[in-house]
DRENDO-1510 file (C-alpha; in Angstrom, 1 decimal, always signed):
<recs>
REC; n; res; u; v; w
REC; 1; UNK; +60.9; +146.5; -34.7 .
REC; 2; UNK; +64.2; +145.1; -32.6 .
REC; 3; UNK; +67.5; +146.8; -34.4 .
REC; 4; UNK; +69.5; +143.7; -35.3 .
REC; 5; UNK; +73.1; +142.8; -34.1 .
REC; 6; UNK; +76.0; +141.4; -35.0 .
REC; 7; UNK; +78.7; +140.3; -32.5 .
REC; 8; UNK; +82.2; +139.1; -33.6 .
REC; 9; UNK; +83.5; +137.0; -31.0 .
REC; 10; UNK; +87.5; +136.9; -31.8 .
REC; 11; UNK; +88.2; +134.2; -28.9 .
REC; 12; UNK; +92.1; +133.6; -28.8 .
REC; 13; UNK; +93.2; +134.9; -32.0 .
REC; 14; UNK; +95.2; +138.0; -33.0 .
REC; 15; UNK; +97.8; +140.2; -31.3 .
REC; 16; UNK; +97.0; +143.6; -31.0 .
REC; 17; UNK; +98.0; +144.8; -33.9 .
REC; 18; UNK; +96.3; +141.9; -36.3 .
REC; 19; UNK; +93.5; +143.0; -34.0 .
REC; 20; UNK; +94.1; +147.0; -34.7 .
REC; 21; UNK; +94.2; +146.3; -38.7 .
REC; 22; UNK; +90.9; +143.8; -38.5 .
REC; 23; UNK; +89.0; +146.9; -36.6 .
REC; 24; UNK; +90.0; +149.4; -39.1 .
REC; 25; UNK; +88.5; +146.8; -41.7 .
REC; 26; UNK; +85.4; +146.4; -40.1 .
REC; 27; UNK; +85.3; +150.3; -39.3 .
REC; 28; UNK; +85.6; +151.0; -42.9 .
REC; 29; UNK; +83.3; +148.4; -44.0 .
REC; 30; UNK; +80.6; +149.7; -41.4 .
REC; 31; UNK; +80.7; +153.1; -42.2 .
REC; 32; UNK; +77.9; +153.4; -44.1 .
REC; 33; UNK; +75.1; +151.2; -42.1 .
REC; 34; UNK; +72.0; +153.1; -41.5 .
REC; 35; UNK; +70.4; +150.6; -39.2 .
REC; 36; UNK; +71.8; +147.4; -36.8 .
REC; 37; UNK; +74.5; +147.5; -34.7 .
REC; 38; UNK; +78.1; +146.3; -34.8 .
REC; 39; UNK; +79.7; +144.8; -31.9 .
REC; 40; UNK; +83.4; +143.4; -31.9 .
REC; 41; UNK; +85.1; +141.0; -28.9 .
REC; 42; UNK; +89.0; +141.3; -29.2 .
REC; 43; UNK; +90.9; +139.3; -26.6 .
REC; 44; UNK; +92.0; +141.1; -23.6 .
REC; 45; UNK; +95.2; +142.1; -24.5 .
REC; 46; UNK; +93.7; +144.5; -27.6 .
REC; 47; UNK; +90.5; +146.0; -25.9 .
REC; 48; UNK; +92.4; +149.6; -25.3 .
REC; 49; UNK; +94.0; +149.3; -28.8 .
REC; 50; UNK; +91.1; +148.3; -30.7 .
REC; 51; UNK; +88.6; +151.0; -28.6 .
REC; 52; UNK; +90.7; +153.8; -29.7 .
REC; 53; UNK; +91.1; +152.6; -33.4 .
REC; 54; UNK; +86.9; +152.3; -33.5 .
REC; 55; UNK; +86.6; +155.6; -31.5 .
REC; 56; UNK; +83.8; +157.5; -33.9 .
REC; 57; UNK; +82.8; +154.9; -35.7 .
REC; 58; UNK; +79.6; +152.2; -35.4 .
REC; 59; UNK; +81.5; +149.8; -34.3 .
REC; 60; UNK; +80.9; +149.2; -30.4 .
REC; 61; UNK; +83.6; +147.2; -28.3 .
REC; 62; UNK; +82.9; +144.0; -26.3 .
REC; 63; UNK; +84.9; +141.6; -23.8 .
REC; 64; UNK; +84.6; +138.6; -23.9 .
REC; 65; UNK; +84.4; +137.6; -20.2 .
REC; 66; UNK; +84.5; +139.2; -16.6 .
REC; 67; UNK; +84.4; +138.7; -13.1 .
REC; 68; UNK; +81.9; +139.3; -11.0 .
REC; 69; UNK; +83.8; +141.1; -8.2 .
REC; 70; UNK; +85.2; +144.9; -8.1 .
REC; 71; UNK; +88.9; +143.4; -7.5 .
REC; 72; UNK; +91.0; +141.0; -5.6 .
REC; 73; UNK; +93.4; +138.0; -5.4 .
REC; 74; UNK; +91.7; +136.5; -8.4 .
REC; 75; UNK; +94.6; +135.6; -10.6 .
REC; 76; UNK; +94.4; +135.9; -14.2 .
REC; 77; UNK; +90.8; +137.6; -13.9 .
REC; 78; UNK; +89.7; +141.1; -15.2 .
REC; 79; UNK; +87.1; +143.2; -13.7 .
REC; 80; UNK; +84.3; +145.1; -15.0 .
REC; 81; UNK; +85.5; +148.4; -14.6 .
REC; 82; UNK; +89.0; +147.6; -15.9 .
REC; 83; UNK; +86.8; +146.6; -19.0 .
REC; 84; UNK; +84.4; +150.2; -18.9 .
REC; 85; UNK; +88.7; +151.9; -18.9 .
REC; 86; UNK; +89.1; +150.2; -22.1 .
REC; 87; UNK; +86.1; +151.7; -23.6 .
REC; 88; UNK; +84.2; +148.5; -23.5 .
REC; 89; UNK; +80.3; +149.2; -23.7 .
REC; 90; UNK; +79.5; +145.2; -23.8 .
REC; 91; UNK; +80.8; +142.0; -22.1 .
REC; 92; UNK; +79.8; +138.3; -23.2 .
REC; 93; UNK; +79.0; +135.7; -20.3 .
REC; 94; UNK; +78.4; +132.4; -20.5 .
REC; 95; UNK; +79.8; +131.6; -23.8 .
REC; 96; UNK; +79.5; +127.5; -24.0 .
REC; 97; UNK; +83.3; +127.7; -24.4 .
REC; 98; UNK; +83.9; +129.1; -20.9 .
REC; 99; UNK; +81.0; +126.9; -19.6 .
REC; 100; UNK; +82.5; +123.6; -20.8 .
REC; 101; UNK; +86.5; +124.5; -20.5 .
REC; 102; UNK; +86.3; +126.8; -17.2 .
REC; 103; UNK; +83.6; +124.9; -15.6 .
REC; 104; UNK; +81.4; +128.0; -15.2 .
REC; 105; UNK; +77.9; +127.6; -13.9 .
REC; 106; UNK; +74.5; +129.1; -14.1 .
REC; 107; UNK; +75.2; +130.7; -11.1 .
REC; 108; UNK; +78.4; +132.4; -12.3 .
REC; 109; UNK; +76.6; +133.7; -15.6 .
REC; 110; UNK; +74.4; +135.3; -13.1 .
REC; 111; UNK; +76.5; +137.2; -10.7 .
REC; 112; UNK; +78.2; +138.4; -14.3 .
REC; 113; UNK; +75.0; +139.6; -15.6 .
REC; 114; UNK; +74.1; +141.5; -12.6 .
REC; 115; UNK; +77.5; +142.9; -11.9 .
REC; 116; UNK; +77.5; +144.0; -15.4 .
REC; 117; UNK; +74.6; +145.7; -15.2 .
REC; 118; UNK; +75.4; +147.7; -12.3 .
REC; 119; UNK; +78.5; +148.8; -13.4 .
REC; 120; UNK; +76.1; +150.3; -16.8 .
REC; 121; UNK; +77.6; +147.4; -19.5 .
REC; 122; UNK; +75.4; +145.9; -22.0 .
REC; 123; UNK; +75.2; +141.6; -21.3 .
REC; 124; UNK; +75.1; +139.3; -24.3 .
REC; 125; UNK; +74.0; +136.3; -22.1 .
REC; 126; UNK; +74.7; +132.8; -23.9 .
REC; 127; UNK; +72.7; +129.5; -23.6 .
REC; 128; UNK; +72.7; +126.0; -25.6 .
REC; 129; UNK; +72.5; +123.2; -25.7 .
REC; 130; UNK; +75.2; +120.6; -26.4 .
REC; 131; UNK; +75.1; +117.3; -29.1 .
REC; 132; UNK; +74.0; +114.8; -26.6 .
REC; 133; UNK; +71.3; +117.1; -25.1 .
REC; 134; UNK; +69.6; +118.0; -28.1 .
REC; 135; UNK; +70.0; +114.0; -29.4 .
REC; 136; UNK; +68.1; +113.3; -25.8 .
REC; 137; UNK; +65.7; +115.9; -26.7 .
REC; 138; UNK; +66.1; +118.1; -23.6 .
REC; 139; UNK; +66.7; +121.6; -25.6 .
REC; 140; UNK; +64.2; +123.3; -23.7 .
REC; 141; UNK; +65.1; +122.1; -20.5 .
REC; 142; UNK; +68.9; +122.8; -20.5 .
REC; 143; UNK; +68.4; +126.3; -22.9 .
REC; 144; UNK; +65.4; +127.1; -20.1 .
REC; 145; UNK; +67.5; +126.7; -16.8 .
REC; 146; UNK; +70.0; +128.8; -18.7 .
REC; 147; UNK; +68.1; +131.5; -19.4 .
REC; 148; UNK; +66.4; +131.1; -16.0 .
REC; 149; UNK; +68.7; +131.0; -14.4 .
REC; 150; UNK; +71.2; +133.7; -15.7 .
REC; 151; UNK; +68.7; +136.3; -15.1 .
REC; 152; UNK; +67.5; +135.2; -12.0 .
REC; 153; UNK; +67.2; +138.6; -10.1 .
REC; 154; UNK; +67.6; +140.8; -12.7 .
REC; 155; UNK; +64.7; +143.1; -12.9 .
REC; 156; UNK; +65.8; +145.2; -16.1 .
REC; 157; UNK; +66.5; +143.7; -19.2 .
REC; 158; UNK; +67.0; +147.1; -21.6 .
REC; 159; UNK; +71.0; +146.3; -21.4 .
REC; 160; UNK; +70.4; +142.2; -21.9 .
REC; 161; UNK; +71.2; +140.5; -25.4 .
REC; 162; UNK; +70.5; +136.7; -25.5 .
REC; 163; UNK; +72.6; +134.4; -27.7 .
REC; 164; UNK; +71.3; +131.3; -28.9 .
REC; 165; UNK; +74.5; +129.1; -29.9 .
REC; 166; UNK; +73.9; +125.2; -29.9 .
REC; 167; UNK; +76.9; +124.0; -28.7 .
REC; 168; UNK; +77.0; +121.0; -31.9 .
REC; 169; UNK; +77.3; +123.6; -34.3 .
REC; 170; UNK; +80.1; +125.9; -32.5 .
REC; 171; UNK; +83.3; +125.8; -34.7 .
REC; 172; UNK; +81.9; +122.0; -36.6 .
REC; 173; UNK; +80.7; +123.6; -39.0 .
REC; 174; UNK; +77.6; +121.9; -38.3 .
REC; 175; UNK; +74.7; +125.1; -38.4 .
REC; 176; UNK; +71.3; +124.6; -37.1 .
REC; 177; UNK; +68.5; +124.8; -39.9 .
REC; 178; UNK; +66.1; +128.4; -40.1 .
REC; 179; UNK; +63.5; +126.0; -38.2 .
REC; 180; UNK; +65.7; +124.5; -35.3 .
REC; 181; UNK; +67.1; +128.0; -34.7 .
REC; 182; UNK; +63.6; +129.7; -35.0 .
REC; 183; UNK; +62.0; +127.0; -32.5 .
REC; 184; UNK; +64.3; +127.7; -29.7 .
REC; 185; UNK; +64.3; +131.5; -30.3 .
REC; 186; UNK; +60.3; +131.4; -30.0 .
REC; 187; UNK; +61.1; +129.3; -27.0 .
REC; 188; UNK; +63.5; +131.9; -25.4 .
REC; 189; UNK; +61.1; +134.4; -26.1 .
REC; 190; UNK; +58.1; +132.9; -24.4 .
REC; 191; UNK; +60.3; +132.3; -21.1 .
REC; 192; UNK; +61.4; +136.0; -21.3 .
REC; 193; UNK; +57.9; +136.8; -22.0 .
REC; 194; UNK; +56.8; +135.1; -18.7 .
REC; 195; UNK; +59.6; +136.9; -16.6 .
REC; 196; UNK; +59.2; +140.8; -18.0 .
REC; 197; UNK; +55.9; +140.7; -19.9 .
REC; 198; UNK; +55.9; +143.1; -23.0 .
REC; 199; UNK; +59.3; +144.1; -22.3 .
REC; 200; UNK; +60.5; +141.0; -23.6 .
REC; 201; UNK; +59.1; +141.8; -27.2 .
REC; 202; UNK; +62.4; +144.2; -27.2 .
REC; 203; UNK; +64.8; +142.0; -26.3 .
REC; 204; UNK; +67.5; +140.8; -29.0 .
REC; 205; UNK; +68.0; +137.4; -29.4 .
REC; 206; UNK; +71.0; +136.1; -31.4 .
REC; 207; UNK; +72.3; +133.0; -33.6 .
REC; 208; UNK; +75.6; +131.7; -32.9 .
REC; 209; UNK; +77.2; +128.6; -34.2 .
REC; 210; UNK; +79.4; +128.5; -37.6 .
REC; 211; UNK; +77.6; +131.2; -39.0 .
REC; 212; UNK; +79.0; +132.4; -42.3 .
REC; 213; UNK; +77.5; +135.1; -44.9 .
REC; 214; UNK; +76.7; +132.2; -46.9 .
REC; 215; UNK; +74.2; +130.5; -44.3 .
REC; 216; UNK; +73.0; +133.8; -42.5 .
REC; 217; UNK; +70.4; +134.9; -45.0 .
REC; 218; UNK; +67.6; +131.8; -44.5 .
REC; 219; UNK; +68.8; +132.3; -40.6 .
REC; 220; UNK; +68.1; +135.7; -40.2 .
REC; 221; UNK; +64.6; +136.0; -42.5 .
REC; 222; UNK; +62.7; +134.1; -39.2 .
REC; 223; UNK; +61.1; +136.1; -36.6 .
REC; 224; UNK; +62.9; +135.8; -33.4 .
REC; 225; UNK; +66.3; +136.0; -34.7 .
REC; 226; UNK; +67.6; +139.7; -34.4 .
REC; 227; UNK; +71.2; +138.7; -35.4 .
REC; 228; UNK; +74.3; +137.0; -35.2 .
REC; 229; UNK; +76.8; +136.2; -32.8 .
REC; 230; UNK; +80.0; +135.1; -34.9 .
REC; 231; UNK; +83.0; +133.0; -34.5 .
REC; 232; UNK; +85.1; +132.2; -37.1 .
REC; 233; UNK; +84.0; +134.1; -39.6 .
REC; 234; UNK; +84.7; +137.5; -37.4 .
REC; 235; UNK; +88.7; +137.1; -38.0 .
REC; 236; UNK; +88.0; +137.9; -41.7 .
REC; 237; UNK; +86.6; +141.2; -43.3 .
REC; 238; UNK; +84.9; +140.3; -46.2 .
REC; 239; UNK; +83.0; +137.1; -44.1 .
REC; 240; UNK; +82.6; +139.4; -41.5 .
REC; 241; UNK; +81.2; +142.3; -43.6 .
REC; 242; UNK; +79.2; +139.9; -45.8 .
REC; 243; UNK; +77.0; +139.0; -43.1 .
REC; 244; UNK; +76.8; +142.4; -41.7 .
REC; 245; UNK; +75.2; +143.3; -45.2 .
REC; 246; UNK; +72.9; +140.3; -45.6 .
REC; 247; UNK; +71.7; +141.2; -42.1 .
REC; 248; UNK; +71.2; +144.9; -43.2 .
REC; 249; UNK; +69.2; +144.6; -45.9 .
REC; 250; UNK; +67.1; +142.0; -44.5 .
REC; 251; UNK; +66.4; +143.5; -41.4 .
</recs>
């Protein structure tokens, strides 16, 4: 059986030490989880701060973007082994968010990946589709090319996570039902299937898109969905540790 996961993407929100007292939260909260794993994406500025307040604990630390090269005249960019100093053990690429405002392609999502994966951190690799794709009824073509594409090249997949998040339902409150989710899950599955084989019956595949502990119980009781990638909801304990729990005694 795949251990679940649940990610908290913070996007721009907190300083570091509203980021330092929402870790200790989650820390606390987490302490007793036997199974699943806990993953947590403060913004740059809190990565060092947050590491050392989750040191010990289940909680695992996340960026939540890199570049693709070692250094250089990149302004405003961080590289991957600034984010291994901070203690980070995963990175998330491709979030729609820095698709549709940073204009980032398939191509950029890939040389993450693979940079990522040389440098030994763990890829939670994003794909979706937006409002006007799905209404066209291209899903599996744009989600396909995504995931194609992103892992084009990459011959092990033990450090890649794959996040499902429609882009209609990120921060709209809008949430895919169990069915729509579960469809393009199965989807993803039997792409990753073609490219590794069995390997791909190991891969995590994750939700995203205004999940809530209020939504995530019908989500997480279908096959293919191994957890949670979370938005909003991650900025508040008790949301945040409600679908932790849900997910735990499901799963």
């Amino acid at each position: 059986m795949r251990n679940w996961i649940v990610a908290g993407n913070w996007k721009m929100h907190n300083t570091i030490q509203e980021s330092v007292t929402l870790a200790k939260a989650i820390k606390e909260g987490t302490k007793d989880i036997k199974n699943g794993e806990v993953i947590i994406a403060p913004p740059f500025t809190s990565l060092y701060s947050v590491g050392d307040a989750i040191k010990g604990s289940k909680v695992s630390l996340a960026a939540q973007n890199m570049h693709y090269e070692d250094k250089g005249a990149f302004t405003g960019e961080i590289a991957s082994g600034m984010l291994k100093d901070t203690g980070c053990t995963y990175v998330i690429i491709g979030h729609s968010e820095r698709r549709k405002y940073f204009h980032e392609q398939d191509n950029d999502v890939n040389l993450k990946v693979k940079k990522a994966l040389a440098v030994g951190l763990k890829s939670i690799m994003c794909v979706g589709e937006t409002d006007e794709e799905r209404v066209k009824g291209i899903t599996q073509s744009v989600v396909g090319r995504q995931v194609k594409q992103g892992l084009s090249g990459v011959e092990k997949i033990d450090n890649i996570v794959i996040a499902y998040e429609p882009v209609w339902a990120i921060g709209t409150g809008k949430v895919a039902t169990s069915n729509q989710a579960e469809e393009v899950h199965k989807f993803i599955r039997g792409i990753l299937k073609d490219l590794y084989g069995n390997a791909a019956n190991d891969i995590r595949i994750l939700y995203g898109g205004s999940v809530t502990k209020d939504n995530i119980g019908e989500l997480i009781g279908m096959e293919n969905i191994d957890g949670a990638l979370v938005g909003g909801a991650s900025l508040k304990p008790d949301a945040f540790l409600g679908i932790i729990q849900q997910i735990s005694a499901k799963k």
